[in-house]
N, C-alpha and C positions, 0 to 999 in steps of 0.2 A: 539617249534616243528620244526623238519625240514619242509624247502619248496619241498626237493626231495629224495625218498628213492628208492635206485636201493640195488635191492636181487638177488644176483645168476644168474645175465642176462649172459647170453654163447648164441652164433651164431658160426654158423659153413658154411664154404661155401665147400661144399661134405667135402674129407677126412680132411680137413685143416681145424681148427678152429682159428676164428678172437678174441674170446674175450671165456674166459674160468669164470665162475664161479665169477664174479665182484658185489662187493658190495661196496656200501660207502652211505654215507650220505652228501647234501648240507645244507649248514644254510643261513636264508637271513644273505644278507651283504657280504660273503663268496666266496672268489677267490679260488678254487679248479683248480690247476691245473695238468695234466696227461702229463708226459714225458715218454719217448723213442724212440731209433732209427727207422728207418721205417721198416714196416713191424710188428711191436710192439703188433699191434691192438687200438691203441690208438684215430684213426679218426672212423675205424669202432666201437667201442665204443659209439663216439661221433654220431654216425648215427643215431643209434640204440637208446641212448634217443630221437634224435630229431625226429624219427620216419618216419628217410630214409629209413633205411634198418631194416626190422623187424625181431625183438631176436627170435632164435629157445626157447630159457628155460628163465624165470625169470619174476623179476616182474620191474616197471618201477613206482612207488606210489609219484604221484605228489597231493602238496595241494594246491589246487586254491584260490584266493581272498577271496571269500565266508567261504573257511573252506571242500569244498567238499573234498575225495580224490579221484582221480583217476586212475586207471591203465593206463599208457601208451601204457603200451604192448601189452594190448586187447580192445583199446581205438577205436573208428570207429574213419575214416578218416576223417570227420566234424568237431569231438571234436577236432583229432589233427592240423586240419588247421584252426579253430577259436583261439584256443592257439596260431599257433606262428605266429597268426595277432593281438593279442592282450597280453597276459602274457609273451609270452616268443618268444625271438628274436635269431637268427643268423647271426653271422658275417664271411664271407668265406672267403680263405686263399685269391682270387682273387675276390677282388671289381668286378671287372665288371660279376661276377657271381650271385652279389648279391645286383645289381642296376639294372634298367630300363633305359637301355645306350639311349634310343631313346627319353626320357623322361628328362626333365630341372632338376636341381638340386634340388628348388624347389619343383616340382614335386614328386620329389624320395622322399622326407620327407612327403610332405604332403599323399600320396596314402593309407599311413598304418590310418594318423587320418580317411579318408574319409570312410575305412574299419569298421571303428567304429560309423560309419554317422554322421559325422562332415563333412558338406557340403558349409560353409561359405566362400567363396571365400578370403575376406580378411582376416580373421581370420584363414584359412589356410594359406595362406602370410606368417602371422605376425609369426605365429608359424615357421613356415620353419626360416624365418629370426635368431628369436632367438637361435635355433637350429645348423647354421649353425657359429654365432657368438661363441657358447660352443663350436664349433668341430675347431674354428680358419679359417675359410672358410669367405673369404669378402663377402661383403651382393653384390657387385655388378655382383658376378658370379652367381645370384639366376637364370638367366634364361637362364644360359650357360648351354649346354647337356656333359655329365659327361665323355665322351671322349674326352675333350677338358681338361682335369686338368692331374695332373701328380698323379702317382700313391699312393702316400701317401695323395694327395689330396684326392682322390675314394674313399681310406681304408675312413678316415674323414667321409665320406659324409653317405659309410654304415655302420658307428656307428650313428650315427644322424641317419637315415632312420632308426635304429631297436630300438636305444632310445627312439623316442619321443612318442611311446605310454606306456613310464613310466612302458617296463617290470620288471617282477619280476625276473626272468631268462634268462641271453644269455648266449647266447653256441657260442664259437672264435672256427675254426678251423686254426692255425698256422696265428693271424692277422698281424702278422710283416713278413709272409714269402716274399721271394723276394724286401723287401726293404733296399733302403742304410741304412748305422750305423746311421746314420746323424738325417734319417728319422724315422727309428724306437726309437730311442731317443726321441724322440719327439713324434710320436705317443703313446709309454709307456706313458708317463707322463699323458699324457690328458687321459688314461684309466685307470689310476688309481687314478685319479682327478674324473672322471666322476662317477667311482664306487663306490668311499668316497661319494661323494653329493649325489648319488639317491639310494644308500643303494638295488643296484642290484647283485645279486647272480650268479657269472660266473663260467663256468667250460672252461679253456683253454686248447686247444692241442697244445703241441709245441715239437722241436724236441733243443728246445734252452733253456736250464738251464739257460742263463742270464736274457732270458725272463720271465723263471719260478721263479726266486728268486725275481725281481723287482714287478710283477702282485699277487702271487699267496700267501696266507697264510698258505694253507697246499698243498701238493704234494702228489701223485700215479705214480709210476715209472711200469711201462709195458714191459713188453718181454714174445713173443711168444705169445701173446693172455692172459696170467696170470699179476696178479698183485702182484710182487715180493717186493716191499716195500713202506711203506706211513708211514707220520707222517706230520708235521711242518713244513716247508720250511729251514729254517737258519739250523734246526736239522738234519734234514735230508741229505741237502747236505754239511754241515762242518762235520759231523759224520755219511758217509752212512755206514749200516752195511750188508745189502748184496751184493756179489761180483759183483754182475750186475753193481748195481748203483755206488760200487767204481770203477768203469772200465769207465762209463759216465763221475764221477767228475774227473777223473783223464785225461780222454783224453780230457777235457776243459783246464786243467792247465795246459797240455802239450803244448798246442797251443801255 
């Protein structure tokens, strides 16, 4: 069974609509990710599951650990914030959005166990530590504040921060944007290493085909709020068949 079924979600902000008539399905394990140029709707998409911005039409049908399911989209706001303290996580395009800058490294890992009331001091430690050994992060930066590392560091530190309570779902909005080649090289790797081992279920936005080929095993290409073609990843973009998407892979290879 899927872990998330989204029917027909459209949001409209007055005459302009962000996201028109979007369906698909997640599976655990499963890297889904959503490209196109900006303005696409592909971030407000991404909102609208995580239950930033709330869908005018559709349904949002999440299965939780138990087996419950859930409507997201008429979920009260408790449900949706015990969820993404617990099952399902977010990674924002700018780390320092999505870390506790005032708060040790540390800290930022351990906040989400203690949400779950795990209140053992070393045993919150121990856990940050390991945590930041999987993210490549030296253990002696554990009590440094997270404005002192360089930005691929931060990106690092909120994947650990939304990892370690062992979600079933994160939601990346653009995790490599504004990073060197150098760095997102290397960030890839470790997110599709981390996603192998804990068998977590991602939906990426990205506006980068390189990044969509390397993370994602099926793809949804957006324009104008609609979703004008999806399939398989390698499929889809060595043979895109609508004009859109051939107009995306082409201005990649022209580069």
């Amino acid at each position: 069974m899927p872990l998330l079924n989204i029917d027909r979600l459209t949001k409209r902000f007055g005459r302009q609509t962000a996201c028109l008539d979007v369906s698909f399905e997640l599976w655990p394990g499963e890297v889904l990710g959503i490209v196109g140029e900006s303005g696409s709707g592909k971030s407000t998409l991404l909102n609208c599951i995580a239950g930033r911005i709330t869908a005018d039409e559709g349904h949002i049908d999440y299965r939780t650990a138990d087996g419950t399911i859930i409507d997201l989209a008429t979920a009260s706001e408790a449900q949706r914030r015990h969820l993404m303290r617990t099952e399902w996580g977010f990674v924002q395009q700018h780390a320092r959005d999505g870390l506790r800058m005032g708060f040790s490294a540390g800290a930022n890992i351990g906040e989400r166990l203690m949400a779950l009331g795990q209140k053992h001091y070393g045993n919150l430690r121990d856990t940050s530590l390991d945590w930041m050994n999987a993210v490549e992060i030296p253990a002696d930066r554990i009590d440094d504040l997270p404005r002192t590392f360089s930005g691929g560091m931060q990106q690092r530190l909120q994947i650990a921060r939304n990892l370690v309570t062992r979600p079933r779902i994160v939601l990346m909005d653009e995790p490599t944007g504004g990073l060197d080649v150098s760095v997102q090289a290397r960030l890839l790797d470790l997110l599709r290493r981390l996603v192998q081992e804990y068998q977590v279920a991602v939906i990426v936005v990205t506006h980068d085909l390189g990044v969509a080929r390397l993370l994602a095993h099926r793809l949804m290409v957006m324009r104008r709020g609609e979703v004008v073609e999806a399939g398989l990843t390698d499929q889809l973009l060595d043979d895109p068949q609508h004009a859109y998407t051939q107009l995306l892979v082409s201005s990649v290879l022209s580069v």
